[in-house]
N, C-alpha and C positions, 0 to 999 in steps of 0.2 A: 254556724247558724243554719239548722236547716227550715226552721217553719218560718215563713212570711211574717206570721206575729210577731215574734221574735223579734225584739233587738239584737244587733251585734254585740259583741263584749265589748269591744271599746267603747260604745253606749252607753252601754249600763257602767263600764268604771267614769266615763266622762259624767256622766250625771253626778253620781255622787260625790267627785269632785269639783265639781259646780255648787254642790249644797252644800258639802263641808265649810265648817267656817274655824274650825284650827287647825292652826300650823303646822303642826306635829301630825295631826293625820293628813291634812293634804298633800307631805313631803313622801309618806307613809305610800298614799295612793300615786303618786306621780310617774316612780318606775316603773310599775304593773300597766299603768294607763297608756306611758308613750309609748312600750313593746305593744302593747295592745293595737297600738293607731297605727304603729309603722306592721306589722303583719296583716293586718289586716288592708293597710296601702296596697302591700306587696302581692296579696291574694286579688285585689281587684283591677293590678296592672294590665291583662289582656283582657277585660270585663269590656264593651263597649257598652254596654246597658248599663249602667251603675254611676252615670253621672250627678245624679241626687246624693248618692250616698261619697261622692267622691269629694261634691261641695260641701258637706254638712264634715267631711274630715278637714276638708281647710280649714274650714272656720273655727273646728276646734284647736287644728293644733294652733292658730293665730291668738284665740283668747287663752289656752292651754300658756303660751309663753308671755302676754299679756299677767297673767296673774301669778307666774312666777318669777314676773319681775317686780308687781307692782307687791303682791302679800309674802312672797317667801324671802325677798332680798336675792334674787339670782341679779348677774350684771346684766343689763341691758347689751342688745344685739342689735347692733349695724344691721343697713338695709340687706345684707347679702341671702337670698333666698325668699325674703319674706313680701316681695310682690309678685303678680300674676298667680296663675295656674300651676304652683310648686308641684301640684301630684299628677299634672301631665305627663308621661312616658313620653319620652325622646332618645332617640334612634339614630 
């Protein structure tokens, strides 16, 4: 992403898989989306400005596994990870 306008890719796939409403393409979008989320995590590790965009990635990947548990039939997942600040870098 280089223009400000711009959304990220993970954005733009998390959007559309916010809108999608069948199975078979939300599963479709899900691979591309989570590589999406976790690279782009990984690009904003030494970012100290980028706390907006670090929250708006929580919260996806939180409703991201919320709705593949609730619409795709994935098993549900114990607490392990899934509270506080998971895209904190720790040292």
């Amino acid at each position: 992403m280089n223009d400000r306008t711009q959304q990220p890719y993970w954005a733009f796939l998390y959007g559309a898989f916010l809108t999608q409403t069948d199975p078979a393409k939300l599963k479709a979008l899900l691979e591309p989306l989570e590589a999406a989320i976790v690279e782009r995590i990984r690009e904003l590790a030494d970012v100290p400005e980028v706390q907006k965009e670090r929250l708006a990635l929580q919260t996806a990947t939180r409703r991201l596994l919320k709705i593949k548990t609730t619409r795709l039939d994935f098993p549900p997942v114990s607490g392990a990870g899934m509270r506080g600040n998971s895209l904190r870098r720790t040292e």
